[in-house]
C-alpha positions in Angstrom: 25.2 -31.3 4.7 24.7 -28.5 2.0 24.4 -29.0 -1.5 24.6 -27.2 -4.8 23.7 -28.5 -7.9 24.3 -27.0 -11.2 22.1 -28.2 -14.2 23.2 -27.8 -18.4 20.5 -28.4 -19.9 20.3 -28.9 -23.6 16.8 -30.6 -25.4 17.9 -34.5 -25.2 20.4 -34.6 -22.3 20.8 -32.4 -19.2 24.3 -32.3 -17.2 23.9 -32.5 -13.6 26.9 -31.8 -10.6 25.9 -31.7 -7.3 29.1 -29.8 -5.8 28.9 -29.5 -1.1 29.5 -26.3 0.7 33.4 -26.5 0.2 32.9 -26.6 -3.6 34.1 -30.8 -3.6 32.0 -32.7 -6.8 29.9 -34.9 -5.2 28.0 -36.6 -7.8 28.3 -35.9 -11.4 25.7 -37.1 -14.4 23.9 -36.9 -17.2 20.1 -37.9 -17.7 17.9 -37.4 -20.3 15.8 -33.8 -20.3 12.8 -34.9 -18.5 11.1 -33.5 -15.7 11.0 -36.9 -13.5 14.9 -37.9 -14.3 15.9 -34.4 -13.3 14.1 -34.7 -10.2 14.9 -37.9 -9.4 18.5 -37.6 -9.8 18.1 -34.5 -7.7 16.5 -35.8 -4.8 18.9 -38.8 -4.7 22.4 -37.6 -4.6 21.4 -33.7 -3.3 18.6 -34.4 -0.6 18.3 -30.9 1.1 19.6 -28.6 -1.8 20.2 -25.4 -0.5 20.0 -23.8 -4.8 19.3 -25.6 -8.2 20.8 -23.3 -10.8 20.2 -23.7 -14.5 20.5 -20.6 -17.4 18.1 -18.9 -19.5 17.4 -20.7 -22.4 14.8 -22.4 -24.5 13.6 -24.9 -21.7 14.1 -22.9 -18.8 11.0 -21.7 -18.5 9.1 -25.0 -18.5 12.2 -27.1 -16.4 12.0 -23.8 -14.1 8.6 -23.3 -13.4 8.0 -27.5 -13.0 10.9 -27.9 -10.4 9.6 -24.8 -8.2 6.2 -26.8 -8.3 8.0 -30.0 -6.7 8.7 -27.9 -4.2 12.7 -27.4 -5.4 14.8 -24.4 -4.8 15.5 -23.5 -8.2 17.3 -20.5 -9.5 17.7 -19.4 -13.3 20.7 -17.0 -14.1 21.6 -15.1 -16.7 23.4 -16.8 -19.4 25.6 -14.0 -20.6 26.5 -13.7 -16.5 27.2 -17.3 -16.6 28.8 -17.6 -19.7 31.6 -14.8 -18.5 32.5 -17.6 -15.6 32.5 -20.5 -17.6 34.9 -19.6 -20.4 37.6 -19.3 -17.9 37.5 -23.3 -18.1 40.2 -25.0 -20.2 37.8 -27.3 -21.4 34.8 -26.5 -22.2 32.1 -29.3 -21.9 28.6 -30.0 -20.9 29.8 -31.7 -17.9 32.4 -28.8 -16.9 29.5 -26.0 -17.8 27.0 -28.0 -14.7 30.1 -28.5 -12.6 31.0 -24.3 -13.2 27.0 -23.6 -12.7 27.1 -25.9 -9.4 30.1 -23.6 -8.2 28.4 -20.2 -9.0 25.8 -21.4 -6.6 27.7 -22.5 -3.8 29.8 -18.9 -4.1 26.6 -17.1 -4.9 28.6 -14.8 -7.5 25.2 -14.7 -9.3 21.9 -12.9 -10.3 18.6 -14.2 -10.2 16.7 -13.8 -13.5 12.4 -13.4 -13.0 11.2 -15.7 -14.4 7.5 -15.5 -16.3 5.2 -18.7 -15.5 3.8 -20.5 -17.6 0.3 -18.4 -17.9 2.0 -15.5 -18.7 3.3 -16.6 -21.5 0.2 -18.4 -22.8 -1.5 -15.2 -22.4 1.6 -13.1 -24.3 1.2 -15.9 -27.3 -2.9 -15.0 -27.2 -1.9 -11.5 -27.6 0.9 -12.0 -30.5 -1.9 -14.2 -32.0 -4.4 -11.2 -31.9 -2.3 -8.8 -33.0 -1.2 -10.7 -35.9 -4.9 -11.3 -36.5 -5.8 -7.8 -37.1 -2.6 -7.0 -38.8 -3.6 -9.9 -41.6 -7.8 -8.8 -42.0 -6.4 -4.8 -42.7 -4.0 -6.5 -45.1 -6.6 -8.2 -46.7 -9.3 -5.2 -46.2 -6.8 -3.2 -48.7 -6.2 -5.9 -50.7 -10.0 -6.2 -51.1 -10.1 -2.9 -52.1 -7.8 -2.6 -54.8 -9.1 -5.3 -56.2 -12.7 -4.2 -56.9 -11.1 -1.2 -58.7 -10.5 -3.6 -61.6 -11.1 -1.5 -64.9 -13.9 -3.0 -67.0 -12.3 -2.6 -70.8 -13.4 -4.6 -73.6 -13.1 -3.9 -77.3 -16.7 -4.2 -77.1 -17.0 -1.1 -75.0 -17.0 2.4 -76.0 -14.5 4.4 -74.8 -17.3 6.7 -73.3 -18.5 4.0 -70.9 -15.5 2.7 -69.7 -15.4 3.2 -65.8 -14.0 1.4 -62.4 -16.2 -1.4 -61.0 -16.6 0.5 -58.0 -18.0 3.7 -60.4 -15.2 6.3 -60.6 -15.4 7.3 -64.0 -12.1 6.6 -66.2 -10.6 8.2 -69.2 -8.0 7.9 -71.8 -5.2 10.6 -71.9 -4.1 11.4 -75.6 -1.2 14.0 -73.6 2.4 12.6 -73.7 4.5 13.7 -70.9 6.7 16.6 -70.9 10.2 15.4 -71.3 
């Protein structure tokens, strides 16, 4: 028998619906948003899933890239494309969102996001980190450099040997400005 399951996934709980090939509810439930309950739950009431859909958001990365190593056929879609099948639900739940994403798999009305592993997005957080790096020393390089051009005044100093620290020479204008 063929299944589809549909996962909402949120940061503490994830809804899951396994749905067969006539679109019946199988199994409904919620389990807490770890990698071994999902998979677990999974294997249990959908042995031989045909797709595993979930949509782009904040865990999908890590859930998605996890389940594909367990050797599950997992599929991340597009929220927006989801989110335009889902609102024609009356009631709109975590439960009826997993049960809707179960159905979209069964039908296949939907499109496969790529998704980056998780190197790839270690090595685009190394890069972010670099280039905020350089951004903050050439802030600082400037910063350095206005500062040394501090004027040295004192009362104690003539007027004739008043100059920047860094030895541009600096005078006093008498001239008012033309109004």
């Amino acid at each position: 028998m063929e299944y589809y399951v549909g996962l909402d996934v949120s940061l503490n709980r994830t809804s899951i619906c396994v749905v067969n090939q006539t679109g019946s509810v199988v199994r409904e439930g919620v389990v807490d948003s770890d990698l071994v309950a999902i998979a677990a739950f999974v294997r249990s009431n959908a042995p031989g899933a045909v797709r595993i859909g979930l949509e782009t958001g904040p865990t999908a990365t890590w859930l998605w890239t996890e389940l594909k190593r367990l050797g599950l056929p997992v599929i991340c879609i597009d929220a927006r494309h989801a989110k335009a099948v889902l609102k024609m639900q009356i009631n709109k739940s975590d439960r009826n969102d997993a049960a809707g994403i179960a159905r979209i798999m069964q039908t296949g009305w939907f499109k496969a996001v790529c998704v980056k592993d998780l190197d790839s997005h270690s090595v685009r957080a190394l890069l972010a980190a670099g280039h905020c790096w350089s951004r903050l020393s050439a802030i600082l390089r400037i910063k350095s450099a206005a500062s040394s051009r501090i004027l040295v005044s004192s009362s104690a100093v003539p007027s004739s040997m008043r100059m920047w620290v860094d030895g541009a020479e600096f005078s006093w204008s008498t001239k008012k400005a033309a109004a």
